[in-house]
DRENKE-230321 format. One line per 4 residues: number of its first residue (from 1); their letters; for each residue x, y, z of N, C-alpha, C, CB. Coordinates in Angstrom, 3 decimals. Glycine has a CB too. Example, Ala and Ser with C-alpha at 12.3 -4.5 7.8 and 13.67 -1.06 7.14 Angstrom:
# residues 2
1) as) 13.190,-5.690,7.800,12.300,-4.500,7.800,13.200,-3.300,7.800,11.308,-4.473,9.046 | 12.850,-2.250,7.080,13.670,-1.060,7.140,12.900,0.030,7.870,14.084,-0.598,5.725
# end
This chain:
# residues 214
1) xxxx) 190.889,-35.364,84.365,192.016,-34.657,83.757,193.170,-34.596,84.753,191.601,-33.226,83.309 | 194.241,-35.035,84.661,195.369,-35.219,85.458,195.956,-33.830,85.612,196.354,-36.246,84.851 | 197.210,-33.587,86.461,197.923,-31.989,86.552,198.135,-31.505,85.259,199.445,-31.893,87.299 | 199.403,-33.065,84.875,199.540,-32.362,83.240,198.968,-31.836,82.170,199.863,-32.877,82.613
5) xxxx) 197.909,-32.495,82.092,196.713,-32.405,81.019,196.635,-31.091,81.759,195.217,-33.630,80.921 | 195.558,-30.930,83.142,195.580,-29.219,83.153,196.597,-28.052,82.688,195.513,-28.891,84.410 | 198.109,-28.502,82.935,198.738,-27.453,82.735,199.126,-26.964,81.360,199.668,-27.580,83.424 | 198.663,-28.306,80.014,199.264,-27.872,79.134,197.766,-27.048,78.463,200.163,-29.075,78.329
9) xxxx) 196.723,-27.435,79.242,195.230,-26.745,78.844,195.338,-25.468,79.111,193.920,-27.251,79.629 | 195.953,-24.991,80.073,196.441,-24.067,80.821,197.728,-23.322,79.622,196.992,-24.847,82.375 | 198.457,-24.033,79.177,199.223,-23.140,78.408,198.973,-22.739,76.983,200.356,-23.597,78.432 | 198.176,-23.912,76.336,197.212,-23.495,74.947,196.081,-22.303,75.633,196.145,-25.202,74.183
13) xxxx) 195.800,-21.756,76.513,195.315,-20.696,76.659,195.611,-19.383,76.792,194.910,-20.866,77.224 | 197.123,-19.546,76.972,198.113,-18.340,77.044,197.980,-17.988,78.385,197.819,-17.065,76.063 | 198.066,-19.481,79.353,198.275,-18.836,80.873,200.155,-19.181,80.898,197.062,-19.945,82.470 | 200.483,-18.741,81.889,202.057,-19.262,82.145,201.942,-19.928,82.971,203.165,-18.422,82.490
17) xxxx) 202.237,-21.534,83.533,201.938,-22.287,84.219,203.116,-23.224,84.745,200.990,-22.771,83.643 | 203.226,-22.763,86.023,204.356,-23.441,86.852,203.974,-24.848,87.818,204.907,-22.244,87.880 | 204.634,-25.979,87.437,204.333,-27.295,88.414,205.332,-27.502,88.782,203.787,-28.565,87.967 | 205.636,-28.093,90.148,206.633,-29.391,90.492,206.013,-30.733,91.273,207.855,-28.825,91.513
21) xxxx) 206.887,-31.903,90.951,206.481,-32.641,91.012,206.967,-33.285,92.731,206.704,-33.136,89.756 | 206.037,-34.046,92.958,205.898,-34.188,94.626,206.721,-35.447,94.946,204.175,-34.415,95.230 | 206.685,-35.623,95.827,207.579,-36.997,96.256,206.936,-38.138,95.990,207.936,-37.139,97.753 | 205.356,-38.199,95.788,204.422,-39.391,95.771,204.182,-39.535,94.104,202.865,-39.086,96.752
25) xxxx) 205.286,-38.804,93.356,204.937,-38.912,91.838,204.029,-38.369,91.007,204.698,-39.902,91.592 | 203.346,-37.859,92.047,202.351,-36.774,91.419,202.520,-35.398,91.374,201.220,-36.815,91.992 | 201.773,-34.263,90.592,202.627,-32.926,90.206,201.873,-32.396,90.904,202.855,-32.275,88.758 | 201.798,-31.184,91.131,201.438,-29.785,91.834,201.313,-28.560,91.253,202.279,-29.479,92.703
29) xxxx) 200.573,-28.146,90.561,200.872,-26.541,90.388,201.090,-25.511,91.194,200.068,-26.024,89.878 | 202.338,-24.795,91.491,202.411,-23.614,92.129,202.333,-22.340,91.682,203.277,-23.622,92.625 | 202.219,-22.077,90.407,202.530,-20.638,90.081,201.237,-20.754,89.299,204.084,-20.147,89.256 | 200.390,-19.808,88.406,199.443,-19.065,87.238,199.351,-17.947,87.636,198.020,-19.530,86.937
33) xxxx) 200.245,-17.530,86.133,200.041,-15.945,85.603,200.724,-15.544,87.027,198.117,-15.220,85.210 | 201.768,-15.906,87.451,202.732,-15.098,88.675,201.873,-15.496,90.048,202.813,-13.039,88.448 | 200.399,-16.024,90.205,199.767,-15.925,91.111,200.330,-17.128,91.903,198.423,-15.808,90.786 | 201.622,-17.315,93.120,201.863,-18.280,93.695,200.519,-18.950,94.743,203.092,-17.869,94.305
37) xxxx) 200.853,-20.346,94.703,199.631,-21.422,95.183,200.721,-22.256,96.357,198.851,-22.722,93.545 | 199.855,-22.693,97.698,200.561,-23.140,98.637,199.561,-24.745,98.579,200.610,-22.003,100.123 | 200.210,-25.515,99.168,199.864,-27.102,99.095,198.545,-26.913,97.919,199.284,-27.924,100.948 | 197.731,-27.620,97.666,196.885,-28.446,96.599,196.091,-27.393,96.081,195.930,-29.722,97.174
41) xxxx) 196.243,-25.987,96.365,195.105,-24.760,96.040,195.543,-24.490,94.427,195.324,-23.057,97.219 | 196.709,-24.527,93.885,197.432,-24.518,92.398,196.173,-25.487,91.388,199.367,-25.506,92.501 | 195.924,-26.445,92.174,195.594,-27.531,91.401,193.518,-27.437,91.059,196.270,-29.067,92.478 | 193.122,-27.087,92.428,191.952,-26.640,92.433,191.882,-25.655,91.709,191.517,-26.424,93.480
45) xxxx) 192.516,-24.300,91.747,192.199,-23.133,90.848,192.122,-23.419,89.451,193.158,-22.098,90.988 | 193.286,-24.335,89.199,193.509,-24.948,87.904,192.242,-25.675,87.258,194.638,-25.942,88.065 | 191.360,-26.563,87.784,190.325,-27.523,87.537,189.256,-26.087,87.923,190.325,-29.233,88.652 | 188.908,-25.443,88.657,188.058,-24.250,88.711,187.565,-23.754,87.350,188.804,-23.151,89.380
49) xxxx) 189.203,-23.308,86.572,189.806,-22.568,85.682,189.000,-23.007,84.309,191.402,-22.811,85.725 | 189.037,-24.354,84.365,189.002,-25.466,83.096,187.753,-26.149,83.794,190.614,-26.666,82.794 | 186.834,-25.261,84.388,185.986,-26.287,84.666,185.611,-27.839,84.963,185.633,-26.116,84.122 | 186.992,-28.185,85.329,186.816,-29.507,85.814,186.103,-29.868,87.102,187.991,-29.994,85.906
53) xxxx) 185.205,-30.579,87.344,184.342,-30.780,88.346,185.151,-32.081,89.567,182.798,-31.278,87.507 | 185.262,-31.825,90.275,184.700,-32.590,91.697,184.651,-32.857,92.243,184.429,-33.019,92.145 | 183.916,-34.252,92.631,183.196,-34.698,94.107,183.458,-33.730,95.417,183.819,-36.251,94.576 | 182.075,-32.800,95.597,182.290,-32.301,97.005,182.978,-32.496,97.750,181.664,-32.383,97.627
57) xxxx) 183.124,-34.191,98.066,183.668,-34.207,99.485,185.032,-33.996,99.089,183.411,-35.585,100.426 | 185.971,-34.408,97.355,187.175,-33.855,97.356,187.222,-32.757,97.528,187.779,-34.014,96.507 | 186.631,-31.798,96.843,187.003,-30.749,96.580,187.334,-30.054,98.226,185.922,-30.122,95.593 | 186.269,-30.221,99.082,186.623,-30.070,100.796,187.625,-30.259,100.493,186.121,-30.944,102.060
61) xxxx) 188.159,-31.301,100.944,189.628,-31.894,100.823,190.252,-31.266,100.242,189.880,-33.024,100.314 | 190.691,-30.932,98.989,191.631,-30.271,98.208,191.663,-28.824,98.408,191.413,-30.555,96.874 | 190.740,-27.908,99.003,190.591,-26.487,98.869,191.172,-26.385,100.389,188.926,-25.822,98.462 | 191.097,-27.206,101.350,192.200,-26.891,103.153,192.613,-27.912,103.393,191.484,-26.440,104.781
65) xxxx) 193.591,-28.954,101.936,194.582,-29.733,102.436,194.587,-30.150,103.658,195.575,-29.245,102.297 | 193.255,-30.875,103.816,192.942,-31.610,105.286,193.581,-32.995,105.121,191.161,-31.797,105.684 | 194.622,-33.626,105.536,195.292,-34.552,105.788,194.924,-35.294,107.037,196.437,-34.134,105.745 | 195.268,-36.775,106.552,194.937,-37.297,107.945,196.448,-38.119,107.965,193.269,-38.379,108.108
69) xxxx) 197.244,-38.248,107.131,198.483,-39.112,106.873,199.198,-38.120,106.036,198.229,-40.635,106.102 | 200.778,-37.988,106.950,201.867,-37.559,105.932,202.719,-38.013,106.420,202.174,-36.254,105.592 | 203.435,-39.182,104.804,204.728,-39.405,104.036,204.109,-40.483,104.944,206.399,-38.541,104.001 | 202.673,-41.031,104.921,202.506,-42.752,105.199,202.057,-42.782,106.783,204.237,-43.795,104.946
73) xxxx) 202.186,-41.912,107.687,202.662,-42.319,108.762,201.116,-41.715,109.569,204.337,-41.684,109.134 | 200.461,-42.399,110.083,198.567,-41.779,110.810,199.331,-41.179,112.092,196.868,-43.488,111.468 | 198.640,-39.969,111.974,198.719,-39.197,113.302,198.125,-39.578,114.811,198.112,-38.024,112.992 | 198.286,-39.590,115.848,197.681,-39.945,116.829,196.408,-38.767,117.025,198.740,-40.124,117.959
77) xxxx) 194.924,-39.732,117.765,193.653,-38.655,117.818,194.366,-37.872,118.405,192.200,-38.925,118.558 | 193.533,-36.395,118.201,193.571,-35.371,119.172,192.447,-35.019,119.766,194.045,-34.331,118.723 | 192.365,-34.575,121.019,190.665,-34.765,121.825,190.529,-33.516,121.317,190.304,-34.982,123.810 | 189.298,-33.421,120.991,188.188,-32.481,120.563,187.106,-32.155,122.003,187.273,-33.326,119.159
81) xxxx) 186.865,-30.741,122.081,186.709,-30.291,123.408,185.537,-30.329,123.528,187.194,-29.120,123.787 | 184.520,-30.183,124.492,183.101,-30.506,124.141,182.494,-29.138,123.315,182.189,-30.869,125.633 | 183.061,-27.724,123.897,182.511,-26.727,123.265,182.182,-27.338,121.396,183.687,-25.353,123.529 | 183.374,-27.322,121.319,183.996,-27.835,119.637,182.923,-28.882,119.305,185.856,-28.734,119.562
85) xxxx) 182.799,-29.935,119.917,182.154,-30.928,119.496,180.412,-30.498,119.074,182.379,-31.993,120.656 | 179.795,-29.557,119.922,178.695,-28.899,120.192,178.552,-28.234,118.361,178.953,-27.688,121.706 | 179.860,-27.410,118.558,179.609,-26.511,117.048,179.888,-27.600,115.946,180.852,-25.004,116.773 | 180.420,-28.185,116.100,180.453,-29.487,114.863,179.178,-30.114,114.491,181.331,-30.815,115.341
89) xxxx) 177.949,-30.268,115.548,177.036,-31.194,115.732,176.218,-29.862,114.862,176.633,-31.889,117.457 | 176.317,-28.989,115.082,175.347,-27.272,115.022,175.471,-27.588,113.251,176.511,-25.119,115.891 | 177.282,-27.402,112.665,177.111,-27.243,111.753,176.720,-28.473,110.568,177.988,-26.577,111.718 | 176.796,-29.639,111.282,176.549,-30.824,110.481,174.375,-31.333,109.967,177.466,-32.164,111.731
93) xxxx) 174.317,-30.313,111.248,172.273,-30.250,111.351,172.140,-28.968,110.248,171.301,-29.585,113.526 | 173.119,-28.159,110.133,172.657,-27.205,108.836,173.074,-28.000,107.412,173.562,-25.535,108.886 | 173.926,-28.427,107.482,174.307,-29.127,105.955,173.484,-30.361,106.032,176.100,-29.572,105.655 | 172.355,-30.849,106.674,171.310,-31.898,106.892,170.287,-30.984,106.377,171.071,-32.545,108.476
97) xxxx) 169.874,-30.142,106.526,169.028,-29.312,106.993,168.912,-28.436,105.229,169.700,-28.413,108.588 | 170.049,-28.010,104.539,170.217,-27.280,102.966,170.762,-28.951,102.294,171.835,-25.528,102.831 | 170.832,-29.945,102.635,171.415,-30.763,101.824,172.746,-30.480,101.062,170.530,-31.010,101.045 | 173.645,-29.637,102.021,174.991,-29.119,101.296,175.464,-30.551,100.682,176.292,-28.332,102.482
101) xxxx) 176.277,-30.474,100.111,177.161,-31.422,99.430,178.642,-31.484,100.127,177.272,-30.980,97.881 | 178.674,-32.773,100.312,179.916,-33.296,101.572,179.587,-33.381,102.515,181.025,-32.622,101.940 | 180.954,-33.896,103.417,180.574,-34.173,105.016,181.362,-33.328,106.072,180.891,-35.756,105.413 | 180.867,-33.168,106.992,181.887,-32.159,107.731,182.026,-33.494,109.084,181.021,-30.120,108.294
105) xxxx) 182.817,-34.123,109.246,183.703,-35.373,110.620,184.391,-35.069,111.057,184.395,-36.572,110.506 | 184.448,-35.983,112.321,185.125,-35.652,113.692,186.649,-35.815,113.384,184.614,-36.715,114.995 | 186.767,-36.896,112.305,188.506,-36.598,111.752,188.597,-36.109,110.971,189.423,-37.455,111.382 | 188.166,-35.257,109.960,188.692,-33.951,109.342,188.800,-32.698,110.385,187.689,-33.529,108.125
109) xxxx) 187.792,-32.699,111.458,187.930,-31.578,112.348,189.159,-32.185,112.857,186.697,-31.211,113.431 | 189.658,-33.072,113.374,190.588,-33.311,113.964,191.900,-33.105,112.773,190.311,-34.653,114.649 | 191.560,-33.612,111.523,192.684,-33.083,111.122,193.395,-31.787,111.085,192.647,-33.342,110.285 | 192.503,-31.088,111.110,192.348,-29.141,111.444,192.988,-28.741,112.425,190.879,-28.463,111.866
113) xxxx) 193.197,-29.200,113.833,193.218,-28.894,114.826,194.766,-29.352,114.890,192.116,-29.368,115.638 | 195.125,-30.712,114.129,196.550,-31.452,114.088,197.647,-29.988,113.027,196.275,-33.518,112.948 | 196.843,-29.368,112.390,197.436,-29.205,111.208,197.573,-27.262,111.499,196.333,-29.969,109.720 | 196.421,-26.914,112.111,196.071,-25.748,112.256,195.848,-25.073,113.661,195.096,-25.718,111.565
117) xxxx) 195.963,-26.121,114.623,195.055,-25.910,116.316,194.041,-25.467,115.820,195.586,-24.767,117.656 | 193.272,-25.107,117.267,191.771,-24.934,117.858,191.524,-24.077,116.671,191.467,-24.176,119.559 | 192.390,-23.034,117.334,191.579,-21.871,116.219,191.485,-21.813,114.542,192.269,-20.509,116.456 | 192.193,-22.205,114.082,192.017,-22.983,112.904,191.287,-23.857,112.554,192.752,-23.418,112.665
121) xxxx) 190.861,-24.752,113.688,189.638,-25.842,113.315,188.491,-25.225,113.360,189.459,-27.077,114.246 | 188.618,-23.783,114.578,187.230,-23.335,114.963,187.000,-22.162,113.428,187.229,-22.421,116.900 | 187.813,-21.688,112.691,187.540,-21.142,111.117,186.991,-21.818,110.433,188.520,-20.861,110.310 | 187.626,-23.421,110.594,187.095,-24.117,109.596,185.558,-24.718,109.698,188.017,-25.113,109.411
125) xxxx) 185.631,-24.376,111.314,184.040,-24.388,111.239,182.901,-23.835,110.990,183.726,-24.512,111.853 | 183.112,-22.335,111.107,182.811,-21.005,110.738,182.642,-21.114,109.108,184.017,-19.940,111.261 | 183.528,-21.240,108.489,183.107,-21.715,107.060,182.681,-22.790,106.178,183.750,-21.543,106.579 | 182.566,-23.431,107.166,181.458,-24.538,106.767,180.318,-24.530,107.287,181.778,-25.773,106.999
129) xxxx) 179.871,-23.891,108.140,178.458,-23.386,108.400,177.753,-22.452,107.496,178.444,-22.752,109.597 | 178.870,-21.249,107.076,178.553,-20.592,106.321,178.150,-21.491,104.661,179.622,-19.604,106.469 | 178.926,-22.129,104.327,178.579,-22.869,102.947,177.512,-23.139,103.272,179.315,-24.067,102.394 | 177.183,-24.242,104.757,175.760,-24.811,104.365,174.889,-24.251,104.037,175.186,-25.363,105.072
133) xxxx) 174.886,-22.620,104.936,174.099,-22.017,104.339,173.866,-21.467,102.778,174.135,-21.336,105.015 | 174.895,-22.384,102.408,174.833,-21.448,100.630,175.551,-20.326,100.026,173.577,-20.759,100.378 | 176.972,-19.935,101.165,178.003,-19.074,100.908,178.904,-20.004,100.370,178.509,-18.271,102.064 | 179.079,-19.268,99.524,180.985,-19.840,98.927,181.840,-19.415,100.048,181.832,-18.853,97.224
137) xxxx) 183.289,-20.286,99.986,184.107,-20.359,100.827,184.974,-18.848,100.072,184.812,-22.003,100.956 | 185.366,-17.868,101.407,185.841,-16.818,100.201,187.118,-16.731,99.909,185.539,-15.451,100.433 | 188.119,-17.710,100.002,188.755,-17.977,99.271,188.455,-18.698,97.942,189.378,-18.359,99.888 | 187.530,-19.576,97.717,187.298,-19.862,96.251,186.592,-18.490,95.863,186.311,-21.317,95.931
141) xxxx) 185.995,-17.613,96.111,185.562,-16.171,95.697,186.794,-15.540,95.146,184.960,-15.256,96.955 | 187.772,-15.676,96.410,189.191,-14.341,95.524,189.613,-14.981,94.191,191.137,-14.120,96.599 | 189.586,-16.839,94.361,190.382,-17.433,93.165,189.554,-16.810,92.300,190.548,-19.088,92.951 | 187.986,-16.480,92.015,187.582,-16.118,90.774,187.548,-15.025,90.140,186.713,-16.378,90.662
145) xxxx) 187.563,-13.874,91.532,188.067,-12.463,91.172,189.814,-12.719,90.772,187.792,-11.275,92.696 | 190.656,-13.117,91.137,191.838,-12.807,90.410,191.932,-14.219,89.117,193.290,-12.718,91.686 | 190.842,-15.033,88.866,190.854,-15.760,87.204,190.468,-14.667,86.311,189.633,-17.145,86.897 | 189.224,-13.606,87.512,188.904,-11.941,86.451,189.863,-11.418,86.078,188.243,-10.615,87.079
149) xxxx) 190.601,-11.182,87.243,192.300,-10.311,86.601,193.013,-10.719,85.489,193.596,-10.429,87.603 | 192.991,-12.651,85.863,193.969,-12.869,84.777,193.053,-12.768,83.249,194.762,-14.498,85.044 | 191.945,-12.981,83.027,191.417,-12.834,81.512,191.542,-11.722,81.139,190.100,-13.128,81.206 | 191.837,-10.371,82.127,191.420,-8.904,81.896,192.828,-8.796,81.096,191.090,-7.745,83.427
153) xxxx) 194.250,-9.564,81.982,195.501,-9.127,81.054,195.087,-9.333,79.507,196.939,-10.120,81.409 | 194.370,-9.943,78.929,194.535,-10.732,77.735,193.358,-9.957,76.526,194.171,-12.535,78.176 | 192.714,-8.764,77.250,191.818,-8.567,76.815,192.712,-6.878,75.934,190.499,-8.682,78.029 | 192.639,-6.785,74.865,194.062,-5.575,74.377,192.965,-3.554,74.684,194.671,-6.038,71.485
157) xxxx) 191.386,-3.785,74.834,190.964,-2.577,74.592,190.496,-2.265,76.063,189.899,-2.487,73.408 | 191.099,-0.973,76.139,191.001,-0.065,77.600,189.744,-0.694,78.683,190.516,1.799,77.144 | 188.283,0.054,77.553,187.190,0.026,77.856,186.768,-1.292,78.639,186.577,0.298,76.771 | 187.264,-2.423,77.639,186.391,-3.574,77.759,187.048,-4.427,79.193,186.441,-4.542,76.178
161) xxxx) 188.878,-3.687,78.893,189.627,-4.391,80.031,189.454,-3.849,81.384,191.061,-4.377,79.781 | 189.147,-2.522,81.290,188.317,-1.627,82.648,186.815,-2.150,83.181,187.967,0.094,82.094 | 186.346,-3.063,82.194,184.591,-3.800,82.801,185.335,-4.936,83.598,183.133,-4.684,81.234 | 186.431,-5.428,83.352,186.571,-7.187,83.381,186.904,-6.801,85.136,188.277,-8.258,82.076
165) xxxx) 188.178,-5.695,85.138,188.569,-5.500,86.449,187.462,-4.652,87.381,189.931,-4.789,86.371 | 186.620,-4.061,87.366,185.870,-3.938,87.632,185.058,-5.068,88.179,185.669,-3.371,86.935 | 184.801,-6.057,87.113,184.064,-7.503,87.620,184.802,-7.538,88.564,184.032,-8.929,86.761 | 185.968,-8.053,88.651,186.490,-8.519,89.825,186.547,-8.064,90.723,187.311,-8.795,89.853
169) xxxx) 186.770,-6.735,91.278,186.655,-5.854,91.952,184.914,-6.108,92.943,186.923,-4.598,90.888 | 183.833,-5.742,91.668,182.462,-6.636,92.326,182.334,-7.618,92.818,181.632,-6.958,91.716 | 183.190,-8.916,92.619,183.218,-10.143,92.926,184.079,-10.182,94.801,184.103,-10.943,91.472 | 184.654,-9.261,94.745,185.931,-8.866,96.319,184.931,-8.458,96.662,187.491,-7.689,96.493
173) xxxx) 183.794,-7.092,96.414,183.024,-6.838,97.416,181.872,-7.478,97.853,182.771,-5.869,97.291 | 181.466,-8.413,97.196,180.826,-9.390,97.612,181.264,-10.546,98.223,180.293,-9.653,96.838 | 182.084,-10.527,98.856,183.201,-12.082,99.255,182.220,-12.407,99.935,184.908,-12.120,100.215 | 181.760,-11.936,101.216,181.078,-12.322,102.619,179.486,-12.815,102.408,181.100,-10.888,103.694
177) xxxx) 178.955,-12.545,101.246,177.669,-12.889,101.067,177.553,-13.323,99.541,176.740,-11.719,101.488 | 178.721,-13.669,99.221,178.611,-14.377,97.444,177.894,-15.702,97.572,180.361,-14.812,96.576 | 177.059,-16.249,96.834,176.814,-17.305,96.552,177.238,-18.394,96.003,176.286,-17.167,96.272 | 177.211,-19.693,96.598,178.052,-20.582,96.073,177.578,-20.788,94.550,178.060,-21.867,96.944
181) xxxx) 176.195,-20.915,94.346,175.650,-21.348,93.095,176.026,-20.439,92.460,174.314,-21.610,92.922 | 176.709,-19.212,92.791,177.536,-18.102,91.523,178.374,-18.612,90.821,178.383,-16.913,91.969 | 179.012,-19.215,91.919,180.482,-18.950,91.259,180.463,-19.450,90.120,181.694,-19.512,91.924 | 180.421,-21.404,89.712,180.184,-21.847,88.367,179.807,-21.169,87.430,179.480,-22.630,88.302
185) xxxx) 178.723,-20.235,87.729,177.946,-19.488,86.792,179.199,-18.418,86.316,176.450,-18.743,87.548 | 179.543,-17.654,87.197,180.460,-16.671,86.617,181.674,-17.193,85.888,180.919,-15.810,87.656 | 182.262,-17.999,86.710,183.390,-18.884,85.552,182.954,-19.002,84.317,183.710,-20.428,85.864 | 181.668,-19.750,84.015,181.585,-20.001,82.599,181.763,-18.703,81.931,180.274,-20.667,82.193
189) xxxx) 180.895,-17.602,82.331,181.181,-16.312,81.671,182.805,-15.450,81.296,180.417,-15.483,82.575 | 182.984,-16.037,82.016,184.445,-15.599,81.880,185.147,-16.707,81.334,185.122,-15.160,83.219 | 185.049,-17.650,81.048,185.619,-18.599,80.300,185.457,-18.757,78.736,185.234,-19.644,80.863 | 184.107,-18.410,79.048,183.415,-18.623,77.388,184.224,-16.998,76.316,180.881,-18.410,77.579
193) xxxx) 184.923,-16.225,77.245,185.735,-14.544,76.691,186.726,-15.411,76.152,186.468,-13.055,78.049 | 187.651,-16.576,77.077,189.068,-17.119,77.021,188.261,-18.374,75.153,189.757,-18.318,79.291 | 187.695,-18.700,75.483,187.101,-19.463,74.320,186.817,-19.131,73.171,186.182,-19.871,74.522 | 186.529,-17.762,73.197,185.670,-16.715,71.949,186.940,-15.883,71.585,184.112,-15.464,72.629
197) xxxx) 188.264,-15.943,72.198,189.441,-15.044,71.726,189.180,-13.702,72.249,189.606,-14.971,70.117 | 188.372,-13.862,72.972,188.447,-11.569,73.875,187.275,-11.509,72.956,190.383,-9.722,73.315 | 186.539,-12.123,72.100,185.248,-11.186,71.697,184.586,-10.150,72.475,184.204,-11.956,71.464 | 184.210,-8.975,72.007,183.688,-7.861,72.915,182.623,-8.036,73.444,183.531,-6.730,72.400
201) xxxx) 181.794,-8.715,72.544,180.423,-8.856,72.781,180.092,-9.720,74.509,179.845,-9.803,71.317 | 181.058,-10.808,73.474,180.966,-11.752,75.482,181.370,-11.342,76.450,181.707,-13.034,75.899 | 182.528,-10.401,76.379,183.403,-9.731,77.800,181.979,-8.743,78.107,185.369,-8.548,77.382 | 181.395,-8.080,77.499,180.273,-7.536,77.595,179.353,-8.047,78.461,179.829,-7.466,76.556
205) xxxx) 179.210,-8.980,78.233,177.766,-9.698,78.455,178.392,-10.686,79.322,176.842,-10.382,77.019 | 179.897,-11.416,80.170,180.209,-11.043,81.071,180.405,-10.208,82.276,180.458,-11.167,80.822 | 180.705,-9.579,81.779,180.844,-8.457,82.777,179.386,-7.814,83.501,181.611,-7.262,81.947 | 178.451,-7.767,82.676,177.502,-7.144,82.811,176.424,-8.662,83.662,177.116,-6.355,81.196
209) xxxx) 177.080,-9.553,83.616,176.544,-10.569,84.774,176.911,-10.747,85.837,176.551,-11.630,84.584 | 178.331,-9.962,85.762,179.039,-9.917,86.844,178.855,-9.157,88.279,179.984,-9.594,86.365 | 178.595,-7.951,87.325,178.660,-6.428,87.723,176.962,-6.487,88.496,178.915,-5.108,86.026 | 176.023,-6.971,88.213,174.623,-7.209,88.761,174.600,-7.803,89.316,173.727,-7.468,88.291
213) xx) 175.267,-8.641,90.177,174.955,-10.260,91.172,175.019,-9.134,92.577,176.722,-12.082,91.122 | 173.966,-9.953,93.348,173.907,-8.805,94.598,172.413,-8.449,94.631,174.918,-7.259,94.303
# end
């Protein structure tokens, strides 16, 4: 499914959906439902949103706009320190070790370090250890607590719109120990409300899957 296709999927749902288009001819989403998006995160939330799936190793890619080329032009290596190299080796024997999905390399770390320095590469290592172990990254966690927010606008009765934010609310306090194999799961639940028109029953029986994870 291309940007466009997402965004007009995105607007037959009654989201408000802001793109511009990039210099390489391809679009970008920056805005849903007021929620501004910085480089390629618009586009992931978007495919999240609509359940579009994939490939691990993109999705890496697309969720910390790890670049190795911009506007054509390859960056020169940057040395990687031995400490660094040590925790790279640490976290690549755990995603061997759970069979995570994707690769964690010495030039994406390097792209990190070009894009972000040390300490930025050394986060990005920190959360990719954590995935292997089977944590979601918790920024894809907040995107799903505030996709909670946005279904909750759409939902018209007090009660049912007080469970949804609530979900989300459960979903923030779980950031640090959420499970990756959640998240899909909870999207659908909350998707299948945007599908059913706010039926009570499903925001129900959402929420109440929500509200128990933990």
């Amino acid at each position: 499914m291309t940007v466009q296709e997402m965004t007009q999927e995105l607007e037959r749902l009654g989201f408000e959906v802001r793109a511009r288009k990039r210099t390489d001819g391809g679009y970008i989403i920056t805005k849903i439902n007021g929620q501004t998006f910085s480089g390629a995160n618009g586009n992931t939330y978007a495919r999240q949103v609509l359940g579009v799936n994939l490939s691990p190793a993109r999705m890496t890619q697309v969720t910390f706009n790890v670049q190795k080329y911009i506007i054509g032009k390859k960056h020169p290596k940057e040395a990687i320190d031995e400490d660094m190299v040590k925790q790279l080796r640490k976290v690549q024997r755990i995603w061997r070790k759970t069979n995570a999905k994707g690769k964690i390399t010495k030039s994406k770390l390097r792209g990190y370090i070009l894009e972000e320095g040390k300490e930025g590469a050394k986060r990005y290592l920190e959360r990719a250890a954590r995935y292997g172990r089977g944590y979601a990254y918790e920024e894809n966690v907040e995107y799903l607590a505030k996709y909670i927010e946005n279904v909750a606008k759409g939902i018209k009765d007090t009660e049912y719109r007080d469970m949804a934010i609530k979900s989300a609310e459960k979903v923030r306090s779980l950031k640090e120990v959420f499970r990756e194999e959640w998240i899909s799961k909870i999207y659908d639940y909350w998707y299948e409300v945007i599908e059913t028109h706010y039926n009570y029953e499903t925001i129900y029986k959402a929420a109440m899957e929500t509200l128990t994870l933990g």
